[in-house]
Structure formats: structure tokens, C-alpha cells
Kinemage of the C-alpha trace (Angstrom):
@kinemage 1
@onewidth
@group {chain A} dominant
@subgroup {mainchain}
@vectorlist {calphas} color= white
{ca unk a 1} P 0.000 0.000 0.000
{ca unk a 2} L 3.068 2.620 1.140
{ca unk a 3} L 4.372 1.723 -2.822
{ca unk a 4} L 0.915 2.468 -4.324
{ca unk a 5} L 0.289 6.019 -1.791
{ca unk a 6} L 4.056 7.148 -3.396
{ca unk a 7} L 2.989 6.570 -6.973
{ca unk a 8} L -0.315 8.600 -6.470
{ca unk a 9} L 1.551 11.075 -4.517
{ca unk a 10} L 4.095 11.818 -7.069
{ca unk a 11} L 1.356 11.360 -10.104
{ca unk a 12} L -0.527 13.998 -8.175
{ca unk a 13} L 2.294 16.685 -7.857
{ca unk a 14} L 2.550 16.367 -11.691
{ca unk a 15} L 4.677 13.064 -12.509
{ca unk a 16} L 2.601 11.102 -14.517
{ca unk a 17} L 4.650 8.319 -15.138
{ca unk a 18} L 6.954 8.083 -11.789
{ca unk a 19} L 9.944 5.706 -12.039
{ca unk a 20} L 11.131 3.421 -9.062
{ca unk a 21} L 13.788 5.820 -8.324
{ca unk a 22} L 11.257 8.235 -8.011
{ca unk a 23} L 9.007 5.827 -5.194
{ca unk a 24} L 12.129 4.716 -3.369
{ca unk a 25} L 13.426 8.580 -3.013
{ca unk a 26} L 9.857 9.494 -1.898
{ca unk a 27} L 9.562 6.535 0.663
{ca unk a 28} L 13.051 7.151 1.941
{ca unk a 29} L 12.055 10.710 2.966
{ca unk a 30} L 9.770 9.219 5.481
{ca unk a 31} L 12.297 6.796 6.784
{ca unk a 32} L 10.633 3.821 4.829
{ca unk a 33} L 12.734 0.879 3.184
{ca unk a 34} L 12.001 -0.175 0.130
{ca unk a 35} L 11.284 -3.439 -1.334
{ca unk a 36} L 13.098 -3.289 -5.137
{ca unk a 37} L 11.212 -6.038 -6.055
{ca unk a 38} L 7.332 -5.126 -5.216
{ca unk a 39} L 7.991 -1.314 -6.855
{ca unk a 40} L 9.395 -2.588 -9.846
{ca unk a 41} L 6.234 -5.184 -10.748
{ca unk a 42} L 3.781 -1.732 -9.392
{ca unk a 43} L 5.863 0.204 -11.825
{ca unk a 44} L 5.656 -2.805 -14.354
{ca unk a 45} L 1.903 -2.755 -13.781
{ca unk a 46} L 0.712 0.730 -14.012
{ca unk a 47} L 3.298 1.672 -17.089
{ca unk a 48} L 1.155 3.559 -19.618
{ca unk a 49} L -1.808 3.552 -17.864
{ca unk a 50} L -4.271 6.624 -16.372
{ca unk a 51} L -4.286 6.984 -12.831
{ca unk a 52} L -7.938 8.345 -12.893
{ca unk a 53} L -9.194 5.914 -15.069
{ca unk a 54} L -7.884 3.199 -12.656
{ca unk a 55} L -9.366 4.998 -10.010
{ca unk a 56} L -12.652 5.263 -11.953
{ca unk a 57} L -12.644 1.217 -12.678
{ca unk a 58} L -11.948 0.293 -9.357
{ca unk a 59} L -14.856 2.687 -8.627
{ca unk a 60} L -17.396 1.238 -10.906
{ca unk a 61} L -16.451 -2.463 -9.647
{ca unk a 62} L -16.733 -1.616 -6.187
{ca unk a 63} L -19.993 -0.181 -6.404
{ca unk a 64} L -21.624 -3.828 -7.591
{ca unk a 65} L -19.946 -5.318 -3.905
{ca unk a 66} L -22.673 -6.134 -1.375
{ca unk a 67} L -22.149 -4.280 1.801
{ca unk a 68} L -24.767 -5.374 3.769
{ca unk a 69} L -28.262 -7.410 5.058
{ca unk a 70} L -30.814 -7.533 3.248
{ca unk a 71} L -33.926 -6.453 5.342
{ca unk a 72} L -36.863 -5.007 4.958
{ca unk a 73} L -36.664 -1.030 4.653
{ca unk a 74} L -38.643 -0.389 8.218
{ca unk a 75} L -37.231 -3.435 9.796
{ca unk a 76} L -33.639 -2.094 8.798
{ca unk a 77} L -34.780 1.832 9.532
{ca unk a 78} L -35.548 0.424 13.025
{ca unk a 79} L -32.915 -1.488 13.448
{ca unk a 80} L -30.497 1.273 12.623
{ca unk a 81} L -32.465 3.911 14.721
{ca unk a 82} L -31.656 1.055 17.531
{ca unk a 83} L -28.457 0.425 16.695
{ca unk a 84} L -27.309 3.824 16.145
{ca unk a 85} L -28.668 4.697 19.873
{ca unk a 86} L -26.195 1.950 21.020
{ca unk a 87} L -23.475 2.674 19.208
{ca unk a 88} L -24.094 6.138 20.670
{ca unk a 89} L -23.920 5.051 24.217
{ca unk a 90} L -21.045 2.908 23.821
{ca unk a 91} L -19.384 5.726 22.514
{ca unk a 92} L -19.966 8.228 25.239
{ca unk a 93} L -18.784 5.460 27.774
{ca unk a 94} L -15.771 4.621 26.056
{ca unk a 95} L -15.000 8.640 25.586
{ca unk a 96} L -15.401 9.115 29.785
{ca unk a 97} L -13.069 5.979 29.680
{ca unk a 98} L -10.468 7.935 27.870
{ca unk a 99} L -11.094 11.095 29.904
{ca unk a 100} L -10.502 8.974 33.196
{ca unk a 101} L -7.150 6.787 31.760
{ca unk a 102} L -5.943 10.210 31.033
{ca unk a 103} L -6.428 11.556 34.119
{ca unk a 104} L -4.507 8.413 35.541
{ca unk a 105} L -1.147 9.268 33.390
{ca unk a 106} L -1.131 12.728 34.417
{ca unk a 107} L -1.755 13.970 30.565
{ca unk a 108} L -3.908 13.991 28.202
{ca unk a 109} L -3.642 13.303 24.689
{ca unk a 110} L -3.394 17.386 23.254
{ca unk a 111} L -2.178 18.435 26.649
């Protein structure tokens, strides 16, 4: 994934077809090591092809992926009105959780 972020990140400051050098000087920047071998077969794979039309395919196929139950729509409204009230809860208990670990350490996270 790091190999794939430094191609769009250099294709997006205005190198459209990035070279491994290119990856491997952007990843070492960061203090990442590079694997020679995976950015050459990335660079091998996306040679002479659009970035945004990639994007756009793996768009369109994602949007034909199932993400959920199939219910019926007020079963599933109510179930999410429930669910969503829970979820809520469970937040605001985990969030005085985090307020009470911090004041254990003495700090808090933006302190």
C-alpha cells in the first residue's frame, strides 16, 4: 500500500509516469525501506496507464460489492435507529473511559 500512496503522490504533484527511483526517493524521505522487487512489478503494472481511469474502474467495480443485510426497509430503519442509539452510548462510555485513563497518566492526549 506505502508503494501504491508514493505513486499517487508523485502522479498527483505532476509526474505522470513516476519511475522506481522516483518511489524509493519518496519513501526514503519518510524513513521507509524499500522493497526493489514489489515497486518494480507496481511500476511494471501501471506503465502507460491513467491513474484516474484506474481509479474510476476500481470505482465502478466496487460499487456492484454487497455491503450489507438484506432487510426489509422499516425493519432495517428500526434497526439502525436502535443500533445507532447503542453505538451512541457505547461511545460516550468509552469517551469518559479515555477522559478517566488520562487523568490516571497525568496527561492527556493534546495536553
Amino acid at each position: 500500500m506505502r508503494y501504491l500512496a508514493a505513486y499517487l503522490l508523485l502522479n498527483l504533484a505532476g509526474n505522470k509516469n513516476p519511475s522506481s527511483d522516483d518511489i524509493v526517493s519518496v519513501l526514503s524521505s519518510v524513513g521507509i525501506e524499500a522493497d526493489d522487487e514489489r515497486i518494480n512489478l507496481l511500476v511494471k503494472e501501471l506503465d502507460g496507464k491513467k491513474v484516474d481511469s484506474l481509479i474510476e474502474e476500481g470505482r465502478s467495480k466496487l460499487s456492484s460489492v454487497p455491503t450489507g443485510g438484506a432487510a426489509s426497509g422499516a425493519a432495517a430503519g428500526g434497526a439502525a435507529a436502535a443500533g445507532g442509539a447503542a453505538a451512541a452510548a457505547e461511545e460516550t462510555k468509552e469517551e469518559e473511559a479515555a477522559e478517566e485513563s488520562d487523568d490516571d497518566m497525568g496527561f492527556g492526549l493534546f495536553d
